[in-house]
C-alpha positions, -999 to +999 in steps of 0.1 A: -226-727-150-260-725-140-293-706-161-287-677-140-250-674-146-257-677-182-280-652-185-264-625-167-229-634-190-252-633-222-267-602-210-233-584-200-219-592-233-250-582-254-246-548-235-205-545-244-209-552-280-237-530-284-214-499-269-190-506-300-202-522-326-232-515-330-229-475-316-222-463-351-263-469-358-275-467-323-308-481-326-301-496-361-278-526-348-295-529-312-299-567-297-336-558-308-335-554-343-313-584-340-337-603-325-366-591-343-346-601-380-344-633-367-383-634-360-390-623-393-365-653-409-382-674-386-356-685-368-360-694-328-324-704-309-319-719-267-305-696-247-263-700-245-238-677-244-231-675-283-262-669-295-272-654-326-269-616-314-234-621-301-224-640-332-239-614-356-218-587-332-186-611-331-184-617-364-189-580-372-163-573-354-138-598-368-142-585-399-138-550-389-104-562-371-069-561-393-071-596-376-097-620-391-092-648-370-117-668-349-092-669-322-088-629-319-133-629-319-130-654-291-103-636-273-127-599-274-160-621-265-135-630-234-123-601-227-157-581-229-168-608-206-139-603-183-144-564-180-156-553-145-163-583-131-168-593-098-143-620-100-116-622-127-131-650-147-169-654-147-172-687-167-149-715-172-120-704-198-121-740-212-163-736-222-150-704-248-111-713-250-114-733-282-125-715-314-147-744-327-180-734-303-176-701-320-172-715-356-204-736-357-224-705-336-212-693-371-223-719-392-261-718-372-264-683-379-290-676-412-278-661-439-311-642-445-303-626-410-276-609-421-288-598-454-320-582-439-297-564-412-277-547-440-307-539-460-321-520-427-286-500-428-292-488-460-324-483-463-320-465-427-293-443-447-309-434-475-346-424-454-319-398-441-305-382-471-322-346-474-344-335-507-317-311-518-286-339-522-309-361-549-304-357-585-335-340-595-354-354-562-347-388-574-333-419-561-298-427-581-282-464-578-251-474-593-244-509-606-217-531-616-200-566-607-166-575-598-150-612-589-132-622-554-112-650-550-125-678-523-102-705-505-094-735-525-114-764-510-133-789-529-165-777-519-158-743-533-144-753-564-174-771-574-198-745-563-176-719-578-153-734-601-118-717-612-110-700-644-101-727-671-068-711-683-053-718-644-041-754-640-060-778-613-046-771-582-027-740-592-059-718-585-085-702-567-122-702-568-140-675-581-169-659-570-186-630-590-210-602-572-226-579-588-238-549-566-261-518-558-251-485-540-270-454-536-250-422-550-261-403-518-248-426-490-225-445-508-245-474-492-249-511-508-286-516-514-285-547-529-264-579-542-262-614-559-236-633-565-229-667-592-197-685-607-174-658-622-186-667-658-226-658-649-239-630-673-243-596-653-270-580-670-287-614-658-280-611-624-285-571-621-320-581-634-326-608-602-322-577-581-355-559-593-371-556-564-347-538-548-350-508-569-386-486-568-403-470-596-391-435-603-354-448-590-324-445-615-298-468-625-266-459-639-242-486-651-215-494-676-217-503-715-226-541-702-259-530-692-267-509-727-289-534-745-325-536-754-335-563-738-320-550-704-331-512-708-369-524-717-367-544-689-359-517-664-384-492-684-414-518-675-407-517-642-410-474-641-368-474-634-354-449-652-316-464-665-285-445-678-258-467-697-225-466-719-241-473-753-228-512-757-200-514-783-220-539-804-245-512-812-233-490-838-254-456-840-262-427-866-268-392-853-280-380-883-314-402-876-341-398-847-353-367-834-331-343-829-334-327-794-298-305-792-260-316-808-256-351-801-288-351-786-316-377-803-347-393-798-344-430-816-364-458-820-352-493-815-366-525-829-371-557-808-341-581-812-350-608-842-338-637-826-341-639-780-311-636-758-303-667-748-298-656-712-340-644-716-369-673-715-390-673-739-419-662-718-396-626-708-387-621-740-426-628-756-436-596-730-410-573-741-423-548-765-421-542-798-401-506-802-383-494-777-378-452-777-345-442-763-325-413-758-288-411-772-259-386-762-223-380-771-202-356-754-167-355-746-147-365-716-114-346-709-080-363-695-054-341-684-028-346-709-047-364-737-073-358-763-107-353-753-127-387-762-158-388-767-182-410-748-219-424-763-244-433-737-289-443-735-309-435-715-349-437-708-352-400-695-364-387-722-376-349-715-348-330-726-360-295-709-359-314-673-331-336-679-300-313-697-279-330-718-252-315-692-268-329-663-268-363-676-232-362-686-225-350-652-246-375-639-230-404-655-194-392-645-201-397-613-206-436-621-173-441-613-180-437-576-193-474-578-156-488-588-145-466-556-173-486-535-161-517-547-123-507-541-132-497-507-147-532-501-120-554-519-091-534-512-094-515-482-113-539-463-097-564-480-122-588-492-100-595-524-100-630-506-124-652-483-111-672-454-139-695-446-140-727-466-175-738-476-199-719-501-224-718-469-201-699-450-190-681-481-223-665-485-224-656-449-193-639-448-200-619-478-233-607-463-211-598-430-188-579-452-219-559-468-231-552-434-196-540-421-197-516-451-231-501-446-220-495-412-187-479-416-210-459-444-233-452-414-205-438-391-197-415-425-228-400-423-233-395-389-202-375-390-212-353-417-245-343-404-228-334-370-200-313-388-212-302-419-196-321-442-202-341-473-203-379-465-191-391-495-158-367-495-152-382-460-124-411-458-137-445-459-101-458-454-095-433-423-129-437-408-120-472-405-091-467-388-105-448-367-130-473-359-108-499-351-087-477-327-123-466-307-135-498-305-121-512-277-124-478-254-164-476-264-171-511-248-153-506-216-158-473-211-188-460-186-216-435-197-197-402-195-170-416-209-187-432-240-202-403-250-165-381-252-150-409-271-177-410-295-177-375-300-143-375-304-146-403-331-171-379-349-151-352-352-118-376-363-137-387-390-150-356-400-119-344-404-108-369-428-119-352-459-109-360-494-095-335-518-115-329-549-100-343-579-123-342-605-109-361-637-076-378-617-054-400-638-025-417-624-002-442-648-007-480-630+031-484-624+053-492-591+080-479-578+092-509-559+098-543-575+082-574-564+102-602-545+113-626-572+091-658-571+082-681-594+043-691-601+029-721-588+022-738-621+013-773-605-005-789-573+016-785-542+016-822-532+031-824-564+057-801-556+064-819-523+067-858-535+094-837-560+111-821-531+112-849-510+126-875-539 
């Protein structure tokens, strides 16, 4: 195939990916911010038929798919190639038939590519969200970490080594990320990821120049420590936390500011974290003036318990003591987030087998998300709805099942589908639950098999004894 044939293929399939993948955005995912993301990583490629645009787009789409395979990417980059052509096959089947030019167009694609691209989504989303949906005018984030399992290769395992109580050969890698989403778009702003026994207070802190002053961070009990909340305070983020469960407190001290409502001062830890240098923990100050509250939180069908949590916002005539309870309730819309990642796009478990590509598939996966969080939005503004009472699960279906139709369709066409995909996913609105409690139980039994408590060639020199 000659330069010209190339070009108009390349061109062709630019154009069919970019009427489904990257519609939910329009201008947000175009070949040109694409292109330009790769100018800013500094990044120049020859011209071929999988070049970086198409493999951002292609691997997008595989992980959007039920199907992850390379072989089912491949078989869409052929078949958007195939569409209207003026002969059935435009290129040689055997130059796009085997999945390995597609796997190392993967493996040339830069990870800081990707992870600018989904930072663009978010930040795209969260431009959009109007004055009246923040908390007080502000920007909230939400923060917490979670562990997915990666394919046991030797390369992962030593990058990310396996949890010590699972025999060799008996386990998986682990990889722990600890994330950022905005409350308002549901978005992930932000991410970092270690071995699964890295310290996430010490990694939420490597993400500081995500967050702007006047933002606010809400996170779990983990978080609640001096060293983290001065940390944050410097930096003119306000923070919210679960008092940590090695601080014990008095209520009867500080300044009173309501009922369980005081203004304390705490003292400098004597001796420095050892996950702080000793430069960080030298610039920390002194005292550290906090604010503590304890109200209640009510479960349907047990006793009210009773919940301690810090914070820096410290005006107690702006900031209620029922607005920040409120406030910090809503913190479990990050475990939903991460459920909605994990489980219902199911990156419980990675499928590519190096810590390189590892990286790069997680990025894909946050860029998938912001996306789907994208089409959400979209949706909402059209039909008046609230994007984060939307469907994340059913806006993905939808997705997939729209897909194809949006990159073969013509103009007039494309335009009825999509509305039509608006107002599917518009109607897939949540019911409002507030204070849910289900009991973790299942109704079906498991298929009886036993564990895999040693290596499997060990298993097969037995068998075959």
């Amino acid at each position: 195939m000659d330069i010209s044939d190339i070009g108009h293929s390349v061109k062709q399939l630019r154009q069919k990916f970019a009427q489904s993948t990257g519609l939910p955005l329009g201008q947000a995912l175009s070949g040109a911010t694409i292109e330009a993301a790769l100018r800013e990583e500094g990044v120049t490629y020859r011209r071929c038929l999988l070049d970086p645009v198409v493999t951002v787009w292609a691997f997008l789409s595989q992980i959007i798919d039920t199907d992850r395979s390379c072989r089912k990417a491949l078989s869409r980059v052929w078949a958007y190639l195939s569409d209207q052509a003026p002969e059935p096959i435009l290129i040689d089947p055997e130059a796009v038939a085997d999945t390995g030019a597609y796997c190392k167009a993967r493996q040339r694609l830069p990870e800081g590519v990707v992870k600018r691209l989904y930072g663009q989504v978010a930040d795209h989303l969260e431009d959009g969200v109007e004055a009246t949906r923040r908390w007080w005018g502000r920007r909230v984030f939400l923060a917490d970490g979670t562990t997915v399992l990666l394919p046991d290769t030797p390369a992962n395992q030593a990058a990310y080594p396996q949890h010590p109580n699972q025999q060799p050969g008996c386990g998986f890698p682990l990889l722990k990320v600890v994330a950022l989403f905005s409350l308002a778009t549901g978005a992930l702003k932000g991410a970092i990821h270690q071995v699964w026994s890295a310290y996430e207070p010490k990694l939420l802190r490597q993400l500081h120049n995500v967050l702007a002053a006047r933002d606010v961070l809400v996170g779990d009990r983990i978080y609640g420590t001096y060293t983290h909340i001065a940390g944050w305070t410097q930096q003119q983020v306000d923070v919210l936390f679960r008092l940590h469960q090695a601080r014990t407190t008095d209520f009867r001290q500080g300044t009173r500011l309501g009922k369980d409502d005081r203004l304390v001062v705490w003292g400098k830890p004597k001796q420095r974290p050892k996950e702080l240098s000793l430069e960080a923990y030298q610039q920390l100050p002194d005292t550290l003036t906090v604010r503590l509250l304890r109200f209640a939180v009510s479960r349907k069908g047990f006793r009210a318990k009773p919940v301690t949590v810090v914070t820096s916002l410290l005006d107690p005539l702006r900031y209620r003591k029922e607005e920040i309870a409120r406030l910090y309730g809503l913190r479990w819309e990050v475990e939903l987030d991460l459920r909605h990642l994990k489980a219902t796009m199911e990156m419980d478990m990675f499928r590519t087998k190096s810590p390189d590509m590892i990286h790069k598939e997680l990025a894909i996966y946050f860029l998938a998300y912001n996306l789907i969080r994208s089409l959400m939005s979209q949706a909402a503004r059209v039909y008046g709805r609230d994007p984060l009472r939307l469907s994340f699960k059913g806006t993905l279906q939808h997705l997939n099942t729209f897909l194809p139709l949006l990159a073969m369709a013509n103009s007039r066409q494309r335009a009825a589908y999509y509305d039509t995909l608006l107002r599917l996913v518009a109607r897939e609105k949540l019911p409002d639950r507030p204070h849910r409690v289900e009991p973790r139980l299942v109704k079906r039994r498991p298929k009886c098999s036993r564990w895999l408590q040693q290596p499997r060639a060990v298993l097969k020199q037995k068998l075959a004894a």
